[in-house]
C-alpha positions as CSV (number, residue, x, y, z in Angstrom):
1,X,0.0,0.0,0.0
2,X,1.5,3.5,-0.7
3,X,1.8,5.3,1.8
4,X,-0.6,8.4,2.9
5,X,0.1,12.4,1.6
6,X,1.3,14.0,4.9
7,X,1.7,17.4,3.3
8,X,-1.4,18.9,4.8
9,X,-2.9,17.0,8.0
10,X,-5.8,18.3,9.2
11,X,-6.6,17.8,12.9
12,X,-10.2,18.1,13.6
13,X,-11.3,20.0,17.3
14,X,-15.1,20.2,18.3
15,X,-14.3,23.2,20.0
16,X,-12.4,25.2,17.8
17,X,-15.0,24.1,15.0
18,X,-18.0,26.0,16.5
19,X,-18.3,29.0,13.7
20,X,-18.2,26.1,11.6
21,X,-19.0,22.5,11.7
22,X,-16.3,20.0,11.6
23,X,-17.8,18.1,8.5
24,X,-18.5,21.9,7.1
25,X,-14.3,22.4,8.0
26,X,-13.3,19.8,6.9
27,X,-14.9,19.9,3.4
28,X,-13.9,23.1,3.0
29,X,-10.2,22.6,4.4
30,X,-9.6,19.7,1.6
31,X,-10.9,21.6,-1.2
32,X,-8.3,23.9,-0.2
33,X,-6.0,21.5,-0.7
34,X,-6.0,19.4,2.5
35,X,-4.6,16.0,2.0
36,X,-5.6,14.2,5.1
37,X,-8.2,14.5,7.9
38,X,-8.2,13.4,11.4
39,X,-11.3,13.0,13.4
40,X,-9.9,13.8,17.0
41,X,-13.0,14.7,20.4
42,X,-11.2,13.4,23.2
43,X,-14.7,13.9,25.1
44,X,-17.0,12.6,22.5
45,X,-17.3,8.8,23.5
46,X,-17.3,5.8,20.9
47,X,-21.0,6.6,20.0
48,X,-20.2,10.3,19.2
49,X,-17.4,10.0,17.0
50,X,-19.0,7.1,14.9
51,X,-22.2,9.8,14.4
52,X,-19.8,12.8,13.5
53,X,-17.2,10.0,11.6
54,X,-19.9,8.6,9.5
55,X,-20.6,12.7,8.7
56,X,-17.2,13.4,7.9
57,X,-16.8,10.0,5.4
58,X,-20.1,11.0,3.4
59,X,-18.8,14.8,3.4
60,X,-15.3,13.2,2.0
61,X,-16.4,10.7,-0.7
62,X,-15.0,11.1,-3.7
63,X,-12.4,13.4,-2.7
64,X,-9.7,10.8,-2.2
65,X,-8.6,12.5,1.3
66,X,-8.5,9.6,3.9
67,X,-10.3,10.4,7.3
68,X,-8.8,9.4,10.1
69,X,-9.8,8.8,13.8
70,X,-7.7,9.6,16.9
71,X,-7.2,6.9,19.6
72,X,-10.8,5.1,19.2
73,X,-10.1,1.6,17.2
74,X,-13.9,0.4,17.2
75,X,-14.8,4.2,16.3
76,X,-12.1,4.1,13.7
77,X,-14.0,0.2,12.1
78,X,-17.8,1.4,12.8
79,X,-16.9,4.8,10.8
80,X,-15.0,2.4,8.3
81,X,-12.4,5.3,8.2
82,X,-9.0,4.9,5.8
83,X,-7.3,4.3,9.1
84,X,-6.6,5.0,13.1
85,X,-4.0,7.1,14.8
86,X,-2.8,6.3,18.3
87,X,-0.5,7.8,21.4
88,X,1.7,6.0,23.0
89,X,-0.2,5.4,26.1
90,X,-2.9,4.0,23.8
91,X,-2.7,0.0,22.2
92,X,0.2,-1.5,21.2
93,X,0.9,-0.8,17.3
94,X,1.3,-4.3,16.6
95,X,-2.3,-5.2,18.2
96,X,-4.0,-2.4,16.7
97,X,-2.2,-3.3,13.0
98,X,-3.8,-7.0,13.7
99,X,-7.4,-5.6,14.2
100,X,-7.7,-2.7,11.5
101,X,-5.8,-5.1,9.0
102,X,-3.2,-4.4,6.3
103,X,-5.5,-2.1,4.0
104,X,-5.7,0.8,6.5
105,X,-3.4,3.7,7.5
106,X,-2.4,3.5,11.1
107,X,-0.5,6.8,12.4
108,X,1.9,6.8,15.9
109,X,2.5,10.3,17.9
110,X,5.7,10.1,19.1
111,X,7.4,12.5,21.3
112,X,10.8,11.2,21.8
113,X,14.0,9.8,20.5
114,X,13.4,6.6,22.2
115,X,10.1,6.2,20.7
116,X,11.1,7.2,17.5
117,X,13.5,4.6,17.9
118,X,10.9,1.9,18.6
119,X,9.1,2.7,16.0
120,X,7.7,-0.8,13.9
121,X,7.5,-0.1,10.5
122,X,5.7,-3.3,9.4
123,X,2.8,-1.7,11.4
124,X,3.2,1.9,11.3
125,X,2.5,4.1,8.3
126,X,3.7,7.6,9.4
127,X,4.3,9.7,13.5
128,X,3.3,12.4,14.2
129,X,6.1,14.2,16.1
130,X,6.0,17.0,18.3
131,X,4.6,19.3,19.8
132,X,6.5,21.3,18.0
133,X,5.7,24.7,20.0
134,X,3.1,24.8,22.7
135,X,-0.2,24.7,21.8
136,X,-3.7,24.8,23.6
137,X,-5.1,22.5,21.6
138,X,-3.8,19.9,23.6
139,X,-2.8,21.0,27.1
140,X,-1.4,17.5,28.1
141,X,1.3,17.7,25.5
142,X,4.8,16.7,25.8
143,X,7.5,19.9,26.1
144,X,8.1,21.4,23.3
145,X,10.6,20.2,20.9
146,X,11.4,23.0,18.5
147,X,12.4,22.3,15.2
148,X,15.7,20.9,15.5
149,X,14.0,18.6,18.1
150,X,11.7,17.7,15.1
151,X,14.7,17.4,12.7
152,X,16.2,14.4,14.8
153,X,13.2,12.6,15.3
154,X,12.4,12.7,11.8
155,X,16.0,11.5,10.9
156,X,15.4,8.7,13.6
157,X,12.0,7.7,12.5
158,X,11.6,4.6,10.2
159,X,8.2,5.9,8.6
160,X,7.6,9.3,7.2
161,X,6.6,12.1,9.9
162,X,4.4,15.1,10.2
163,X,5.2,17.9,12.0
164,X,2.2,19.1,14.8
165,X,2.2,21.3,17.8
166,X,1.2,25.3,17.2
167,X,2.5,25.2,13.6
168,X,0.7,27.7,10.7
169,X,2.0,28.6,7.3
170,X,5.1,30.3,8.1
171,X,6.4,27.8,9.6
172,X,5.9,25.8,6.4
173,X,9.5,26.3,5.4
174,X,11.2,25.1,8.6
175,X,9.3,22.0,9.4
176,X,10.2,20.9,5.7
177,X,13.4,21.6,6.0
178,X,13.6,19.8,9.0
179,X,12.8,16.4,7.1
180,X,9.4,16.1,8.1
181,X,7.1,14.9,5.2
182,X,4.4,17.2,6.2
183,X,2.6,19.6,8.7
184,X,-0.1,18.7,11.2
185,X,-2.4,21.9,11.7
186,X,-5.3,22.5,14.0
187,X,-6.1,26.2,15.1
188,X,-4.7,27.3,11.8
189,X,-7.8,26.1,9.8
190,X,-10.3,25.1,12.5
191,X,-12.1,28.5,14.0
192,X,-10.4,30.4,10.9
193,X,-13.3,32.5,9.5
194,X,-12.2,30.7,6.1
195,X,-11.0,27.4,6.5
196,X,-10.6,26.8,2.6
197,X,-8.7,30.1,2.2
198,X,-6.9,29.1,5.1
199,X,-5.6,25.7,3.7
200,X,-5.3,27.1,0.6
201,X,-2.4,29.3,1.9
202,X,-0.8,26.5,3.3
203,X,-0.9,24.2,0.5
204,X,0.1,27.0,-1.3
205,X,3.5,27.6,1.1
206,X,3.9,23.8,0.9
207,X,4.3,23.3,-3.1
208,X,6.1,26.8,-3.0
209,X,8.8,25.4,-0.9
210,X,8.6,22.0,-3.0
211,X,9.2,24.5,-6.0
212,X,12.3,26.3,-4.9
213,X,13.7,23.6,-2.8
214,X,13.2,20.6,-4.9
């Protein structure tokens, strides 16, 4: 299976997605050019994120942009997403590969060089490391890692990475410079008064760094 397009993940809150939905986010984040989506409500329960997942696949058809749910593994087969990422605190990798099977994507956040290190790619697809600033998104996080933090874990990693933590288009340049294989964003198209103009600028900074740098 070829593996996912990292370049632009979008990470789906409930909270920041009051002015709009998040099926109405993340529709209009992927026609901006959003390449992946992640269904993430830490508070939402099983039963909540297979009624907003189900949403989010019908709103996605077609569009060839995987959906994909955050920690949840019977969420993740009920929505019949494109795949399930997990934390480290959360089920094995090698478990979780066993239950979702080899057609799915199955994602890793990984925080340190030790669990970069541990890293199985016969089951994992891509990590997500970071944070790479402080964010409020996720007020549990790990301390902040910076950019050369996300430079070695991305050399340690055995799977592609994408970046996450605070990150918005201008830091575009330095996460892809840093080896990552693409940038995780929340706050920087969820709440935005325009989330498809809002991708669109990042997708935009991403394939105008691809341009001069490749």
């Amino acid at each position: 299976m070829r593996g996912p397009d990292l370049s632009l993940y979008l990470v789906l809150d409930p909270d920041l997605c009051r002015l709009h939905s998040m099926v109405e986010t993340a529709r209009a984040a992927v026609s901006g050019g959003a390449t992946i989506v992640q269904l993430r409500d830490k508070a939402a329960g099983t039963e909540g994120l297979v009624e907003v997942g189900r949403a989010l696949k019908a709103a996605l058809a077609g569009s060839g942009v995987p959906l994909i749910v955050n920690d949840d593994l019977e969420a993740a087969l009920a929505v019949e997403a494109e795949g399930l990422h997990l934390g480290q605190d959360d089920m094995p990798t090698g478990a979780a590969r066993q239950r979702i099977g080899r057609g799915r994507i199955l994602g890793l956040s990984v925080e340190t060089e030790a669990a970069a290190r541990a890293v199985d790619p016969a089951d994992v697809d891509y990590v997500g490391v970071g944070p790479v600033f402080a964010t409020p998104t996720k007020p549990d996080h790990k301390p902040p890692i910076g950019f050369d933090g996300l430079a070695r874990l991305a050399a340690i990693s055995p799977v592609p990475s994408v970046a996450i933590g605070g990150l918005k288009a201008a830091h575009v340049p330095p996460v892809l410079d840093a080896g990552a294989a693409g940038m995780a964003v929340v706050s920087a198209i969820c709440g935005q008064p325009d989330p498809e103009a809002a991708a669109r600028a990042l997708s935009a900074a991403i394939l105008n760094w691809r341009t001069t740098s490749g």
